[in-house]
SERO-4910 file (N, C-alpha, C, O; in steps of 0.05 Angstrom, whole numbers):
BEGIN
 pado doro    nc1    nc2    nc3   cac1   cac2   cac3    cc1    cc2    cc3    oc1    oc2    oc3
  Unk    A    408     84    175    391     62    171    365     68    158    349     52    149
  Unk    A    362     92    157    333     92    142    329     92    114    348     95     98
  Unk    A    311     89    108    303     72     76    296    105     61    276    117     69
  Unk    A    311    114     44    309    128     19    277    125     10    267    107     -3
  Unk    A    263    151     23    232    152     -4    214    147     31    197    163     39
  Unk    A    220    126     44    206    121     62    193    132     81    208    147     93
  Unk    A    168    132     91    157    162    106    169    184    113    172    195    135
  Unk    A    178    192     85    187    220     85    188    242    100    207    256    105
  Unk    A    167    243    105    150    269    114    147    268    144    128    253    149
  Unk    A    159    281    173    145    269    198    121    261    204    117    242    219
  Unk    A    100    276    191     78    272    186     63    245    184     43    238    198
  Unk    A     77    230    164     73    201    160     81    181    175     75    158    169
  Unk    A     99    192    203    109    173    224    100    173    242     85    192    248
  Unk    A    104    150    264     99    156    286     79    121    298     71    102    284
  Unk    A     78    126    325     73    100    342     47    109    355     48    130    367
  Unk    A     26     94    356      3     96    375     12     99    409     29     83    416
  Unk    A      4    117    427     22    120    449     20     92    470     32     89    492
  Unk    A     -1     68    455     -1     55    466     17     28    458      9      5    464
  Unk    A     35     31    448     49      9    415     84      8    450     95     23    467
  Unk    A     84    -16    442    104    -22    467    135    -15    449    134    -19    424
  Unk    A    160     -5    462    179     -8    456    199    -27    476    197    -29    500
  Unk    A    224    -42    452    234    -59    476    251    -31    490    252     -8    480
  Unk    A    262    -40    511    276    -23    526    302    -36    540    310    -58    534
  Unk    A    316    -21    558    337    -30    573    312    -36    599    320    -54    614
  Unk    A    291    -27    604    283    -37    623    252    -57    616    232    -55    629
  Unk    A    257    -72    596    238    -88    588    220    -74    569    225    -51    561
  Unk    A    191    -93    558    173    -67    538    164    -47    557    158    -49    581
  Unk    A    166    -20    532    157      1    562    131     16    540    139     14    516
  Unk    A    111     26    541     91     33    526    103     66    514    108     78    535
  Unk    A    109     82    491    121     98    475    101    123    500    109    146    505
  Unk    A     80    113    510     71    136    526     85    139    554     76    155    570
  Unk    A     98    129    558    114    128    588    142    123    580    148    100    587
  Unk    A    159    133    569    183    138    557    190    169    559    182    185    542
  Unk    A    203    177    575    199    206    592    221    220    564    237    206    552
  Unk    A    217    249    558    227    265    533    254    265    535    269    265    515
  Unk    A    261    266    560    285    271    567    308    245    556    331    252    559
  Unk    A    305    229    548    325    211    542    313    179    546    304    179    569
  Unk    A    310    155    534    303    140    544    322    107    531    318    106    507
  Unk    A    335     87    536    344     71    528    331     48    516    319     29    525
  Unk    A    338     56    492    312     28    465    338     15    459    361     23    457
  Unk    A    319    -18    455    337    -29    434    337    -22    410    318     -8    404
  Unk    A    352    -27    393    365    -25    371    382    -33    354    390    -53    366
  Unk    A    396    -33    331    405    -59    313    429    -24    305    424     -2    294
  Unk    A    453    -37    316    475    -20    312    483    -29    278    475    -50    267
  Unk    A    496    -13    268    508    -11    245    518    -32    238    516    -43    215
  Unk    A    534    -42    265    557    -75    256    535    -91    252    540   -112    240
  Unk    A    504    -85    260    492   -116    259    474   -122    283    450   -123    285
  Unk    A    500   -127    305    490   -134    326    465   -114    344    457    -94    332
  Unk    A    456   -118    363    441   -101    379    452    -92    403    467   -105    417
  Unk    A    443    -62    410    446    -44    434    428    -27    432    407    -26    420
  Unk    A    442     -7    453    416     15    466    426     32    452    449     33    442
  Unk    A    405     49    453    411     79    444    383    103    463    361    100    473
  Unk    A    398    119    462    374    148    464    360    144    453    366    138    430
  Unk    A    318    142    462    306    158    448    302    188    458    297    191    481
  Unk    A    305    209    443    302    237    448    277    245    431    262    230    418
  Unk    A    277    272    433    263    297    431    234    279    423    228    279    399
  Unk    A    222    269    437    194    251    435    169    268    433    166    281    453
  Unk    A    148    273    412    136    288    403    112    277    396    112    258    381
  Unk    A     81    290    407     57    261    392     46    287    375     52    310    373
  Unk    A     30    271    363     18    284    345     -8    279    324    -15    256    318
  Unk    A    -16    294    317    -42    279    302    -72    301    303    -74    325    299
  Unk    A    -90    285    307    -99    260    290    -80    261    255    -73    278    239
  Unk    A    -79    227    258    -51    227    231    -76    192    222    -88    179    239
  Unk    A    -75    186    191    -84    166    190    -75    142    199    -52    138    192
  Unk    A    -87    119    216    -72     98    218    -78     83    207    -98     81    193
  Unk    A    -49     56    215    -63     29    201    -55      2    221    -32      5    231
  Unk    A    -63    -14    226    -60    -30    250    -49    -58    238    -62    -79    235
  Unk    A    -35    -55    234     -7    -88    230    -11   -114    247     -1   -113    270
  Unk    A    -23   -134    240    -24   -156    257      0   -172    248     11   -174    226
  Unk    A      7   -184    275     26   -200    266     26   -233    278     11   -243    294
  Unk    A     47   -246    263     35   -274    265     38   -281    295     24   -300    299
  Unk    A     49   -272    316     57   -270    343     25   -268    358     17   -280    377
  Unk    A     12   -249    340    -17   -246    351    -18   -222    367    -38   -213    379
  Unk    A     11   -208    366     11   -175    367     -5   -159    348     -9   -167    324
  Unk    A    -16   -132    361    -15   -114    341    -10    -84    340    -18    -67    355
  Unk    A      2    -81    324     17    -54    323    -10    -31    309    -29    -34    293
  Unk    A      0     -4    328    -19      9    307     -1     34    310      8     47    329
  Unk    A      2     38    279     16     70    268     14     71    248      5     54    233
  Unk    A     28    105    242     21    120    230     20     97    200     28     74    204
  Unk    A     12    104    178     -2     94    153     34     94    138     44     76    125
  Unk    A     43    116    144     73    108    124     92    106    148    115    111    139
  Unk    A     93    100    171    114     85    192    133     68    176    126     49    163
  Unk    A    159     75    178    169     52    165    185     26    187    202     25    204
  Unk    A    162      4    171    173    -15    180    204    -39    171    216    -29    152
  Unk    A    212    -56    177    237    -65    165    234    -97    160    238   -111    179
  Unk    A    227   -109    136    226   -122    125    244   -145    127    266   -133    128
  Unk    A    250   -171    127    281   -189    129    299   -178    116    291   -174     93
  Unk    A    317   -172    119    340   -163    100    343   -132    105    359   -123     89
  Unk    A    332   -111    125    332    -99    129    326    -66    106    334    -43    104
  Unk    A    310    -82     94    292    -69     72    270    -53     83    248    -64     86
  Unk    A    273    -27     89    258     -2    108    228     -7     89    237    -13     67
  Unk    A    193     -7     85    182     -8     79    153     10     90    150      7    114
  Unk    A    131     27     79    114     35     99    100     25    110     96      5     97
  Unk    A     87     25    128     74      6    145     44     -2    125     34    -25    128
  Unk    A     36     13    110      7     13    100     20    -10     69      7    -23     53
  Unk    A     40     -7     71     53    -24     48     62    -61     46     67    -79     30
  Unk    A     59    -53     88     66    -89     91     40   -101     69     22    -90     56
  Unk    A     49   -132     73     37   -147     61     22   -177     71     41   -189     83
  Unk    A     10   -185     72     12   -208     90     33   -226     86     39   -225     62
  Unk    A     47   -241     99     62   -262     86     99   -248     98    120   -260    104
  Unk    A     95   -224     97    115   -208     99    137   -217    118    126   -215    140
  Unk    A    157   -223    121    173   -234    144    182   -203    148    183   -187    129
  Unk    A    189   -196    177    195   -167    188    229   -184    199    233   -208    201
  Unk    A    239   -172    203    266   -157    221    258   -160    250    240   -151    263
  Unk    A    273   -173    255    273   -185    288    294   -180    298    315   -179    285
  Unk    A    293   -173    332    311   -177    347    329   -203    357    351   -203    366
  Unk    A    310   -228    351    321   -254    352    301   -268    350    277   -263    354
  Unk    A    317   -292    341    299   -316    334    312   -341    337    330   -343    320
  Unk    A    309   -363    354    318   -387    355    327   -396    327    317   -390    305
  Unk    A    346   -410    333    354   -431    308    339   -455    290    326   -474    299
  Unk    A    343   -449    267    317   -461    258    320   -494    268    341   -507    266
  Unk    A    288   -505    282    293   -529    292    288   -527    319    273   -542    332
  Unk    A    298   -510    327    306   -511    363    284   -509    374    270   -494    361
  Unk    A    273   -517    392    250   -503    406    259   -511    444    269   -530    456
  Unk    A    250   -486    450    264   -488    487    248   -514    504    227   -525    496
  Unk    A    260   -520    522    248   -543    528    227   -529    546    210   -547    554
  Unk    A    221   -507    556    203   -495    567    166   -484    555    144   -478    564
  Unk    A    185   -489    521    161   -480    508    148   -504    488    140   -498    465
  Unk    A    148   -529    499    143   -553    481    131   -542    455    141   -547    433
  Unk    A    109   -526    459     88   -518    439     86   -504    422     65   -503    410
  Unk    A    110   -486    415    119   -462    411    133   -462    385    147   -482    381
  Unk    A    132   -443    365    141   -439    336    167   -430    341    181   -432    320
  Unk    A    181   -419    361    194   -400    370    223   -397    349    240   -379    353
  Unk    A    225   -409    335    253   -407    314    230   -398    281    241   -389    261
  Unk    A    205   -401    280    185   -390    260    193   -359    256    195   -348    278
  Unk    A    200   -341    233    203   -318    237    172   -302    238    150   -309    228
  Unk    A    178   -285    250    151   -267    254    141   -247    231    150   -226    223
  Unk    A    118   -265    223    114   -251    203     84   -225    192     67   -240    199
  Unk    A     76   -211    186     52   -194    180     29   -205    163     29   -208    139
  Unk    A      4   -214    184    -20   -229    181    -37   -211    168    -51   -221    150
  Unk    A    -41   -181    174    -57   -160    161    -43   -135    158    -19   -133    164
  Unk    A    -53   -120    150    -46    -96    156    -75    -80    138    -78    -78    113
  Unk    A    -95    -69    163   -116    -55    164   -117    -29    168   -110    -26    192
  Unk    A   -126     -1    155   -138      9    157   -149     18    187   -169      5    192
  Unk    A   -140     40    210   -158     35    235   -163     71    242   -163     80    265
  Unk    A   -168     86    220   -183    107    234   -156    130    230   -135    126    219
  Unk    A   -163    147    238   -148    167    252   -132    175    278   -146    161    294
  Unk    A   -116    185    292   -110    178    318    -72    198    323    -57    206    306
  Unk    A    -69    202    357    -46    212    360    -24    188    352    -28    164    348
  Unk    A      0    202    349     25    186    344     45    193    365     40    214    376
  Unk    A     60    183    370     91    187    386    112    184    356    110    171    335
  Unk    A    129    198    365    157    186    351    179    206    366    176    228    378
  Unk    A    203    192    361    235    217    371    251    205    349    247    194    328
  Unk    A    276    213    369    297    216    354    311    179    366    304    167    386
  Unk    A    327    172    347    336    153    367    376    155    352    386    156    330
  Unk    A    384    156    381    412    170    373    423    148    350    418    124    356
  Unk    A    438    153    325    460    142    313    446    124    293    451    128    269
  Unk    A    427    102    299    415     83    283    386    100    272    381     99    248
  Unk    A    370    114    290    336    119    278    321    102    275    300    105    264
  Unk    A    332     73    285    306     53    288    306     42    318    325     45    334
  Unk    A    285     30    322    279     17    347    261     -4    346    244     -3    328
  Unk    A    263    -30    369    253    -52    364    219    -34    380    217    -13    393
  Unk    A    197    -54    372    177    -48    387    167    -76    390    180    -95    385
  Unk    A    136    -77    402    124   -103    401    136   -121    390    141   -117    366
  Unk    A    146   -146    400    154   -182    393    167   -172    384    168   -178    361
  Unk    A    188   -151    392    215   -150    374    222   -141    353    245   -139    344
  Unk    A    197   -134    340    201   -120    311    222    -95    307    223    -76    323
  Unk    A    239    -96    284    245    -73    281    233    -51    264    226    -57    241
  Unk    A    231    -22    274    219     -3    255    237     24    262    255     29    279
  Unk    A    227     38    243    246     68    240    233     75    263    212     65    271
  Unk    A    250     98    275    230    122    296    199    135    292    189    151    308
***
């Protein structure tokens, strides 16, 4: 699954240890995700989603960052060439989003639908990238993630390891 050219280098990867991943046991923060093995979501080959290993989990840094807002009112902060995954599953660096950008989701209501729980709610709106700033220097996390190398993080986004 990973994008040809795209943060090449380990160097250029990686998650703020404070950047949430989804999990089998809900979001869990990339800093409390033990080395030893941990179950992320993920977007299997057929399409659909499952778990996989994250392994050999490694921080590192100070690495430049850049902090991704998103229309959810999340914000992500990693490494400057993180690659993120675009609609259509178009791998991209993080310092490269754009505003306007629609990202790769784990799910999204049907367009129209909205739950009767959330009268107020965009919730079938795809989630899309409001900034992407510039935020300093700083440690990273990243691993391995068995078979695919991407994982969902914050509001579901999908991004490489």
């Amino acid at each position: 699954m990973p994008g040809g050219g795209i943060g090449e280098s380990i160097e250029d990867r990686g998650l703020a240890a404070t950047c949430h991943v989804e999990t089998a046991e809900g979001p869990v923060r990339m800093s409390e995700t033990p080395n030893k093995g941990f179950a992320v979501l993920t977007r299997l080959p057929s399409g659909q989603l499952g778990f996989r290993q994250l392994i050999k989990l490694v921080t590192r840094g100070p690495v430049p960052l850049v902090r991704v807002v998103l229309s959810t009112g999340h914000e992500v902060l990693a490494a400057r060439g993180h690659p993120f995954y675009r609609s259509g599953m178009e791998a991209v660096d993080a310092e490269r989003l754009a505003p306007g950008d629609v990202l790769e989701t784990a799910f999204r209501y049907p367009e129209g639908y909205t739950p009767p729980d959330l009268p107020d709610a965009g919730p079938s709106d795809p989630i899309r990238v409001v900034r992407v700033e510039a935020a300093g220097e700083g440690e990273v996390m990243t691993g391995t993630v068995r078979d695919t190398h991407a994982l969902f993080i914050t509001a579901g986004v999908l991004c490489g390891e």
